[in-house]
C-alpha positions as CSV (number, residue, x, y, z in Angstrom):
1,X,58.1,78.8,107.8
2,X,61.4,78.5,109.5
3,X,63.2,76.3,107.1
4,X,61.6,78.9,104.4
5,X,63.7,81.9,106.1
6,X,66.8,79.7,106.9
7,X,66.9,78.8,103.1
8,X,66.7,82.5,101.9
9,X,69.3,83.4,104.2
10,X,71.4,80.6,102.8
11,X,71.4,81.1,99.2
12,X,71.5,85.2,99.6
13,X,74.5,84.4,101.7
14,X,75.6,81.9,98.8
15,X,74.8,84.7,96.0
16,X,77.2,87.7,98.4
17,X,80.3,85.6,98.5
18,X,79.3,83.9,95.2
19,X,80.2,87.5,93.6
20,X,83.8,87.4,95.4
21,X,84.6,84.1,94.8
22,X,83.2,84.4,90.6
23,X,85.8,88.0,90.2
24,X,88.6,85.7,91.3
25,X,88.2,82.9,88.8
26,X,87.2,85.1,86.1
27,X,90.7,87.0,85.8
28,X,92.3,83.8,87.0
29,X,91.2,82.4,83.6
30,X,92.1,85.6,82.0
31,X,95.7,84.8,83.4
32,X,96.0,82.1,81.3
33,X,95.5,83.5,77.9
34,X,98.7,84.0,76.0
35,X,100.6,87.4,76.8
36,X,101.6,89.5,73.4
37,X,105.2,90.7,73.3
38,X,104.5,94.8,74.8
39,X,105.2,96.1,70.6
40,X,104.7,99.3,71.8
41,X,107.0,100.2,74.7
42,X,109.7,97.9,72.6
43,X,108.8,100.5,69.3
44,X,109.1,103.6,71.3
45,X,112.7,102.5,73.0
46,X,114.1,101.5,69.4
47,X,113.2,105.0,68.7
48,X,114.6,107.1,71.3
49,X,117.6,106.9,72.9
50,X,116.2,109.3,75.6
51,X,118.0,108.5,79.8
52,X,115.1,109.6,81.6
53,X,116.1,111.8,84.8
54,X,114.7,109.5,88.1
55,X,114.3,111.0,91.5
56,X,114.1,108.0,93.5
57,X,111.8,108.4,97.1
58,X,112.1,106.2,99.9
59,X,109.8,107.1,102.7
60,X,111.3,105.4,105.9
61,X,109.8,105.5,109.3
62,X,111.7,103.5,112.3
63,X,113.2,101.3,109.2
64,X,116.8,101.6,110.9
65,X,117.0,97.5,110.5
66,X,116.6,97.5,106.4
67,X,117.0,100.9,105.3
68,X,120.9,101.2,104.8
69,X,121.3,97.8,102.9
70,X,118.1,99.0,100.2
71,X,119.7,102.2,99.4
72,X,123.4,100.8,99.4
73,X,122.0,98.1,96.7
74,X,120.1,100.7,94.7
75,X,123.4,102.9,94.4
76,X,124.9,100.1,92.2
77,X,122.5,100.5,89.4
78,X,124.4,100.1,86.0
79,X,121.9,103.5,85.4
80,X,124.1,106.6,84.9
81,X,124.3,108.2,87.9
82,X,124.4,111.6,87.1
83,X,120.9,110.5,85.8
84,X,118.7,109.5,89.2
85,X,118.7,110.9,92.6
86,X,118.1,109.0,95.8
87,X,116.0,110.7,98.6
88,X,115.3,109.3,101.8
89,X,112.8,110.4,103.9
90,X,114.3,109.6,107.1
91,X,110.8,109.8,109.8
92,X,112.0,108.8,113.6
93,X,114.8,107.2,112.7
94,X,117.9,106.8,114.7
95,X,120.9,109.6,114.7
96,X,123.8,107.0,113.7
97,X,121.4,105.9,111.1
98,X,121.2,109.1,109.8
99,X,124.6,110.0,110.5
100,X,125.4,107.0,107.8
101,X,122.8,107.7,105.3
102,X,124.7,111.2,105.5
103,X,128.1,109.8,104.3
104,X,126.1,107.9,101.2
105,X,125.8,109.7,97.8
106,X,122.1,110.4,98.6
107,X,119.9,113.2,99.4
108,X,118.9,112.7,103.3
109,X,115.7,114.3,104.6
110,X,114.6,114.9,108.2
111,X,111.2,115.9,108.2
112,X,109.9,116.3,112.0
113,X,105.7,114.8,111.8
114,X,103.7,115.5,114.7
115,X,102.0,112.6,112.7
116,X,103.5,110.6,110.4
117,X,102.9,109.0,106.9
118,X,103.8,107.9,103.7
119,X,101.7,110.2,101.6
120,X,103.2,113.2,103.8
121,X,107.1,111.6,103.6
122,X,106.3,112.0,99.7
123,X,104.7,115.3,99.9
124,X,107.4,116.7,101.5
125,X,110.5,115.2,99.1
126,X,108.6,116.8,96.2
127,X,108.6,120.0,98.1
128,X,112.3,119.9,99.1
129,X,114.0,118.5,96.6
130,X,115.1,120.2,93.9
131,X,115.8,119.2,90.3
132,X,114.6,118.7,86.8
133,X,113.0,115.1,86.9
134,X,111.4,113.5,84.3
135,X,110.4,110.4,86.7
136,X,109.3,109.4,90.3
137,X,110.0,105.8,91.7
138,X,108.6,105.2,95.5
139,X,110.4,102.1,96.9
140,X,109.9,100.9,100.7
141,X,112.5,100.4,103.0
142,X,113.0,97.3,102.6
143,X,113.1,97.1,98.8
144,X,115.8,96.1,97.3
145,X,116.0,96.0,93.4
146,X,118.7,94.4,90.9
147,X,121.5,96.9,88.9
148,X,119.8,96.9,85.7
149,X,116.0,98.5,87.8
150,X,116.4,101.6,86.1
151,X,117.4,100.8,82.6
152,X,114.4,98.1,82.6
153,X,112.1,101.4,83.4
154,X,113.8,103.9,80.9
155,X,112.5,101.1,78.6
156,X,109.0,101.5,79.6
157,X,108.4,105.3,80.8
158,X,108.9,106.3,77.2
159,X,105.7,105.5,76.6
160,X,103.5,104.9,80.0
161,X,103.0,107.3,82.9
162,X,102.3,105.1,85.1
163,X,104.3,102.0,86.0
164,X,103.6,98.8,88.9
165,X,106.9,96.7,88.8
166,X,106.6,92.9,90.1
167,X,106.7,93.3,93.8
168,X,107.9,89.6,95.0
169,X,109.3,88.0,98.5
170,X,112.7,88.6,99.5
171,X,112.2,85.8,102.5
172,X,110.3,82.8,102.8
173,X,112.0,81.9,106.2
174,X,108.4,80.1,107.9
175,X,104.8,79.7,107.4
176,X,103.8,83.2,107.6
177,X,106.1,84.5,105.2
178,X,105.3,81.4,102.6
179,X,101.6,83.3,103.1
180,X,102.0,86.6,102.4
181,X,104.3,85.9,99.6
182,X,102.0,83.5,97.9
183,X,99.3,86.7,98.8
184,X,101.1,89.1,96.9
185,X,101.5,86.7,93.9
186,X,98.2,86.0,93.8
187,X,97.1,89.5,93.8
188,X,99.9,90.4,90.9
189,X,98.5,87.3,88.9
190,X,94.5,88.5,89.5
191,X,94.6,92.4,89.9
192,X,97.9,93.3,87.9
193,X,98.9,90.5,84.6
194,X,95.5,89.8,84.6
195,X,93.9,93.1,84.3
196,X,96.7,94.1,81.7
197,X,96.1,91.4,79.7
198,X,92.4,92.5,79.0
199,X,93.7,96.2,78.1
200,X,92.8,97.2,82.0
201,X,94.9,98.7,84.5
202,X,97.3,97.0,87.0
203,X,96.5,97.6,90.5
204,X,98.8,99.8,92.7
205,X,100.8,98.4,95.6
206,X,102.3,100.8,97.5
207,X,105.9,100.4,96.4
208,X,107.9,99.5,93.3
209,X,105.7,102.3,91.2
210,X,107.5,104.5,89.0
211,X,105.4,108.3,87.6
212,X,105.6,110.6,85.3
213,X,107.2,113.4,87.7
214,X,104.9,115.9,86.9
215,X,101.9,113.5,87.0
216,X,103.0,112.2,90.3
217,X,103.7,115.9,91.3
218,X,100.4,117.0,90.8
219,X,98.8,113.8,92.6
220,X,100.7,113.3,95.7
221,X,99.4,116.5,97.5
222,X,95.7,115.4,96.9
223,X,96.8,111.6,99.1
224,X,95.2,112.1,102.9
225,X,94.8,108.4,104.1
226,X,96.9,105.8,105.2
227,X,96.0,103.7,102.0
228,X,97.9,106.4,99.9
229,X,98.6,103.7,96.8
230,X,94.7,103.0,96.7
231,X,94.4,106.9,97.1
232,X,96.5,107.6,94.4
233,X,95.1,104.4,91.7
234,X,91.8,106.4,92.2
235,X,93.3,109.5,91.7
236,X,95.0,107.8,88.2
237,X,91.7,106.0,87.1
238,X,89.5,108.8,87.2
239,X,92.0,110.6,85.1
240,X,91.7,107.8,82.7
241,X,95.9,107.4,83.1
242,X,96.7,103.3,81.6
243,X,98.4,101.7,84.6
244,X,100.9,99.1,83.4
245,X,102.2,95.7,84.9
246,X,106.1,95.2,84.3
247,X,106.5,91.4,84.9
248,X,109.9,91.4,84.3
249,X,111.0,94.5,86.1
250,X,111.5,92.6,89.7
251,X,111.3,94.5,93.4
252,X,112.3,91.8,96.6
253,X,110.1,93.0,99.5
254,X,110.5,91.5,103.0
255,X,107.4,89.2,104.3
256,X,106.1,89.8,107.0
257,X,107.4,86.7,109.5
258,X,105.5,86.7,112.6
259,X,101.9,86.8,113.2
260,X,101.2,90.4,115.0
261,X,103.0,91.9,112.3
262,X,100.8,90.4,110.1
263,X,98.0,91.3,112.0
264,X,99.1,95.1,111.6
265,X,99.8,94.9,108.4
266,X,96.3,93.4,107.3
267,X,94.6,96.3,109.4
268,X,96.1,98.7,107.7
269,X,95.3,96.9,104.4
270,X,91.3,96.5,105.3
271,X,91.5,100.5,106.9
272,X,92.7,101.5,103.8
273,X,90.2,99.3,101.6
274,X,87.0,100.4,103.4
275,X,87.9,103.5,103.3
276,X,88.8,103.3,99.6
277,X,85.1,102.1,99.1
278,X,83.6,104.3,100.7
279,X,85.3,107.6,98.5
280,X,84.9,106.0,95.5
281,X,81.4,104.6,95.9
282,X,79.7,108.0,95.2
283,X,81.8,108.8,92.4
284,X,80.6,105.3,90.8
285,X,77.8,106.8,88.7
286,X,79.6,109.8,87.4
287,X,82.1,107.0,86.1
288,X,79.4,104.7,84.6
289,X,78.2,107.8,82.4
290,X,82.1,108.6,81.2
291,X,82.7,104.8,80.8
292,X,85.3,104.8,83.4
293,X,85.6,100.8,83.3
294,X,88.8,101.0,85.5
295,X,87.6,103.5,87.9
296,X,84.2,101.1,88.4
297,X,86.7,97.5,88.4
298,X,88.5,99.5,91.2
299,X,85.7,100.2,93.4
300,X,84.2,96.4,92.8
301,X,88.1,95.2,93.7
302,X,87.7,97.2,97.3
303,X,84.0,95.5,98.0
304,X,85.5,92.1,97.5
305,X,85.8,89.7,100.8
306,X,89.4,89.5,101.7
307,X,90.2,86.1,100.0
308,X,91.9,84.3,103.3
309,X,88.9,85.4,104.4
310,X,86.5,83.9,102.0
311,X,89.0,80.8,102.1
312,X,88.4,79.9,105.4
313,X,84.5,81.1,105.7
314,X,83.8,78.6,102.4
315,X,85.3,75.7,104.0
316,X,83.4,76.2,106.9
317,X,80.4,76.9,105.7
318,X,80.6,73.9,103.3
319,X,81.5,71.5,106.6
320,X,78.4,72.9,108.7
321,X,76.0,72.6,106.0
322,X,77.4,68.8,105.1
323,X,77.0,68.2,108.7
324,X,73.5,69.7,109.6
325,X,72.1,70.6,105.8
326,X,73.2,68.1,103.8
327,X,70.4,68.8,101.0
328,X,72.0,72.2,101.0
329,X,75.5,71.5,100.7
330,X,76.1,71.2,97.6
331,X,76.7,74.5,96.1
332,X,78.7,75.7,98.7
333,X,81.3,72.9,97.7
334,X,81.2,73.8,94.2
335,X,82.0,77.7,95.4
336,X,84.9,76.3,97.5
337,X,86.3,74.3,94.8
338,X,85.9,76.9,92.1
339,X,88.1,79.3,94.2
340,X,90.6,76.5,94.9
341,X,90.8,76.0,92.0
342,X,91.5,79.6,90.9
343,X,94.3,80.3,93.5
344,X,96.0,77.3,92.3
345,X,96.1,78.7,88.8
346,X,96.7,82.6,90.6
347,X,100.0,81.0,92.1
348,X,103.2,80.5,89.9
349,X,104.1,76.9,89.5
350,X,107.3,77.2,91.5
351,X,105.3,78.7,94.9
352,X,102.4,76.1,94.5
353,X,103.8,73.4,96.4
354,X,105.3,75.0,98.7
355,X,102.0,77.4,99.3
356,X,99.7,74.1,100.0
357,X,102.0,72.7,102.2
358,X,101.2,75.7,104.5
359,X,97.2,75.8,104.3
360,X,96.7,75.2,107.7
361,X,98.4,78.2,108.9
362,X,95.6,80.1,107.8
363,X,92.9,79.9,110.0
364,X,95.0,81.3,112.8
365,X,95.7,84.2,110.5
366,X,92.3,84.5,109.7
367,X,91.1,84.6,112.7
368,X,93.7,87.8,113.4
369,X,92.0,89.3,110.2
370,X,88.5,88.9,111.9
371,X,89.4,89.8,115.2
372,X,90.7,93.4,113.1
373,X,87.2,93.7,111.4
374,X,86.0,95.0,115.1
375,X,88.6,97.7,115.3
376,X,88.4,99.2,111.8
377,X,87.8,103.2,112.1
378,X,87.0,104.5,108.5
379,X,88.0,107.7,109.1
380,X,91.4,106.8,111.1
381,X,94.3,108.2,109.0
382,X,97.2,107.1,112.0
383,X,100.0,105.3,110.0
384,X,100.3,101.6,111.2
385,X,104.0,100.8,110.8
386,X,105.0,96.9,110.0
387,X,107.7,96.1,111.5
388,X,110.2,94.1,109.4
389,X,113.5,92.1,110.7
């Protein structure tokens, strides 16, 4: 009778993290189908010779350390630049921070929150700057972008209202940045080239997204979490607005370089997700009658284990039950090679090495993401800032 409930349990535990493990390789294969040249976007820029007007929002809080070199990059974009305006929300930053943000052709903002975040930084830069804008780009702090950012996204905003641009490591100084870059290349393969490939909407990130400025106008006031980017996909989805992927248009981000930053950082990535599920789940039939495919992928993206989670938990599983269920082993090391197998492919050829050769970094950073699982508060909205270098 025993062995007959210790077997259930093990192959309904198998089937759970079998459906995490089976999204994963499905759009890793997807990945790997050939790419058509985007006809449209390149049609609709031969056509019009249209310089979209860009307010450019960069919500900064305590980002004294990166802010002044992003925004002095930006400003040498071969963009006209009677053409885009630069807004910095400046949140608790210091005076002779602002004081040289103030002598930079920007406009400087110094909202007082009694409790900050991004979604209110943007809020409040739509309310205070004025203008005639026909696009809104949201960068982080640390962002930094090459001259020709702008004139890559007049390209594409002729046609698309909403844009993700290839977010990508600016560092890869030890293990943990090697990580979290390979992460965020994984999830731009799986959730973002992927999902555009099959005529499905990229994923959100948080930063490097350019709007429609009246799209984004009429979205940003409805964001109240700290996972304002999954906030506002959900937003876009159930609209039905196309999300698109622009490989080629490249924003450097800083990695995270140290362990408790990553640790905060992950928190604030599973907050936002469980919170995500949990708004979207009981808008999930209402979707399934409209056929809101992207809205439904959305909410099955935010119930997927966290993969250095299911990394970690596969391998383990797969020693225990070699060690003490031998019989039973089996699948589980098919599972575990499967998604090996998939994040290889997920990773671009020239991080792969250099990825593997920091595998066993993980566990310790797993165990930080497990150790968060206790403290997640689904109806927390306090901003978790990352501290970068």
């Amino acid at each position: 009778m025993i062995w007959t409930i210790l077997h259930s349990i093990d192959v309904a535990l198998w089937v759970i993290i079998a459906g995490s493990v089976a999204y994963v390789v499905f759009f890793a294969i997807i990945s790997l189908f050939y790419e058509k040249e985007d006809q449209l976007a390149t049609h609709a820029a031969a056509l019009s010779n249209k310089q979209s007007k860009f307010l450019i929002l960069y919500p900064a809080y305590k980002e004294d350390r990166v802010i002044i070199n992003a925004v002095e990059t930006f400003l040498l974009q071969d963009y006209p630049s009677t053409h885009y305006t630069v807004a910095v929300v400046s949140d608790h930053m210091q005076q002779e921070t602002n004081d040289y943000l103030s002598k930079l052709p920007i406009t400087l903002l110094t909202p007082e929150f009694d409790k900050s975040s991004k979604a209110k930084a943007m809020q409040y830069a739509i309310n205070e700057v004025k203008g005639e804008y026909d696009q809104v780009v949201v960068l982080d702090a640390d962002n930094v972008v090459r001259p020709d950012f702008l004139s890559q996204l007049n390209i594409l905003c002729t046609i698309y209202d909403a844009i993700q641009c290839h977010r990508c490591a600016k560092n890869a100084d030890n293990d943990v940045a090697v990580l979290d870059g390979a992460s965020e290349e994984i999830n731009n393969t799986l959730f973002r080239k992927a999902h555009n490939r099959l005529g499905m909407s990229s994923a959100l990130i948080g930063s490097g997204m350019c709007f429609n400025y009246e799209l984004f106008k009429k979205n940003v006031f409805l964001l109240s979490t700290a996972g304002e980017d999954r906030e506002m996909e959900a937003l876009l989805l159930q609209q039905e607005i196309f999300i698109k992927y622009a490989p080629d248009i490249h924003v450097f981000d800083e990695k995270v370089s140290n362990q408790d930053n990553f640790q905060r950082q992950r928190m604030r990535w599973m907050t936002a997700q469980v919170q995500s599920l949990l708004n979207n789940l009981p808008k999930v039939p209402n979707a399934i009658v409209h056929g809101k495919i992207n809205f439904i992928d959305k909410t099955i993206q935010q119930a997927l284990i966290p993969r250095s989670i299911l990394i970690v938990l596969l391998a383990g599983i797969s020693i225990f039950m070699t060690i003490f269920m031998p019989s039973w082993c089996e699948k589980w090391w098919i599972l575990f090679a499967l998604l090996a197998i998939a994040l290889f492919i997920a990773i671009p050829r020239q991080l792969r090495f250099r990825s593997f050769a920091k595998v066993f970094a993980i566990p310790s950073l797993v165990l930080r993401m497990f150790k968060n699982l206790l403290h997640i508060d689904r109806k927390n909205t306090d901003f978790i800032h990352t501290q970068h270098g």
